[in-house]
N, C-alpha and C positions, 0 to 999 in steps of 0.2 A: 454491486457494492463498490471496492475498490477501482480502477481503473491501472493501467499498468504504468500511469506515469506517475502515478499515484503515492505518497510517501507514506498513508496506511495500510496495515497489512492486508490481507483478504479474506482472510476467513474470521470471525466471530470471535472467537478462542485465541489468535493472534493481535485482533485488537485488544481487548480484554489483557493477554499478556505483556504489552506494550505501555497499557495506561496501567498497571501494576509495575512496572520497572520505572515509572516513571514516577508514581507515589512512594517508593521505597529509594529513588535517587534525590528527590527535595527532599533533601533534611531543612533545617530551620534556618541556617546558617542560608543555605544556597537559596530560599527561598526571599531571604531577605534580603542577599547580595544581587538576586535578579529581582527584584521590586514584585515578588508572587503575595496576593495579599491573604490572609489565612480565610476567607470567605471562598474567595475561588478554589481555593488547596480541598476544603474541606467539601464544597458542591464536587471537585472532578474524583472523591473519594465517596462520597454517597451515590453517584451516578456511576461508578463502577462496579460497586456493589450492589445495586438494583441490578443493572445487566446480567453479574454474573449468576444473581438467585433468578431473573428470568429466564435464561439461557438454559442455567438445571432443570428447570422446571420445562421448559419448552424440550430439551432433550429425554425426559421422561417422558416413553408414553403412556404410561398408567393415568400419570394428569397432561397431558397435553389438551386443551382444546384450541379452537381458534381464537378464543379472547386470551389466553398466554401465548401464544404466535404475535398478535399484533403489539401485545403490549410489550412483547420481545424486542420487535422491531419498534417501535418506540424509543424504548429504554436504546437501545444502539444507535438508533439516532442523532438523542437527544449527546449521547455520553461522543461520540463523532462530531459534533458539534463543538464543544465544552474541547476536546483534545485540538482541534482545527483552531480553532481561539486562543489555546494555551501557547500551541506554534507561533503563528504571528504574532501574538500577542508579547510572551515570554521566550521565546526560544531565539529570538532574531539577534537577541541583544548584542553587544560584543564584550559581557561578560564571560559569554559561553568559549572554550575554549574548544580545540577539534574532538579533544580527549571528553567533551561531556554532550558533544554533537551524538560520538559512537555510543555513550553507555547510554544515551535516551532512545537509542535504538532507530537512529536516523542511516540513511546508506552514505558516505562520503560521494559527494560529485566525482566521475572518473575522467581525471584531466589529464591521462596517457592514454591517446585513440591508438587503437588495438591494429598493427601492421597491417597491410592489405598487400599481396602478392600482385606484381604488376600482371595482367592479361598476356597468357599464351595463346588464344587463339582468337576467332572472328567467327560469331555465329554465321548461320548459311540456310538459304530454306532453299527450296525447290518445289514447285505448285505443279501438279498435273491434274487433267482434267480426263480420267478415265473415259468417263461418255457417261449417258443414263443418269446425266444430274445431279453426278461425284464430284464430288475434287478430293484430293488428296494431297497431305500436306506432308514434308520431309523437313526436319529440323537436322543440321548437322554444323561439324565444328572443324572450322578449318583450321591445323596448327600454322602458327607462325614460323617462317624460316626465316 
């Protein structure tokens, strides 16, 4: 599914509650201010609500079969799809402030790289050659003085 550079979430139920934070943050107002037309609003709300009655249904196994599995996956495709488009599509604009970056459930870019402690030592190997077609390998760390 996701991928770890990936700005959806991974699991089913995470996407799903992502594109629900997202239909409950366009109000009508913000919908208009970003140029969102009430066609697409209204398909990335019927395609969310297909997944999530697929999904019930795929997590019951009383009705599980494999035509609700595929049609599951489907429906999450399709609704993966429609959210990836709203991104590029609506999300890039520069109406959006940072403040409605976070409540769409986006991760802030981290543009403070995290300290790295300078090197205390100098790795070290040492190869022997027992006999009888060994070798033998020694890793070791020599401290700096």
């Amino acid at each position: 599914m996701a991928k770890t550079s990936d700005w959806l979430p991974g699991s089913r139920t995470g996407i799903l509650a992502m594109c629900l934070s997202w239909i409950l943050y366009l109000t009508e107002a913000r919908r208009t201010a970003w140029g969102v037309p009430d066609a697409e609003f209204t398909e990335l709300g019927s395609l969310s609500s297909t997944a999530q009655t697929l999904l019930e249904k795929a997590q019951n196994d009383a009705k599980r079969t494999h035509v609700i599995t595929v049609e599951c996956q489907e429906a999450f495709k399709a609704l993966e799809t429609k959210m990836r488009f709203f991104r590029d599509r609506y999300f890039k604009l520069p109406p959006l402030s940072e403040g409605d970056w976070a409540a769409l459930g986006f991760r802030q870019k981290d543009t403070h790289p995290s300290p790295a402690p300078a090197p205390d030592g100098v790795p070290a190997a040492s190869l022997s050659y027992p006999g009888g077609g060994r070798r033998s390998c020694c890793l070791t760390r020599r401290m700096r003085v």
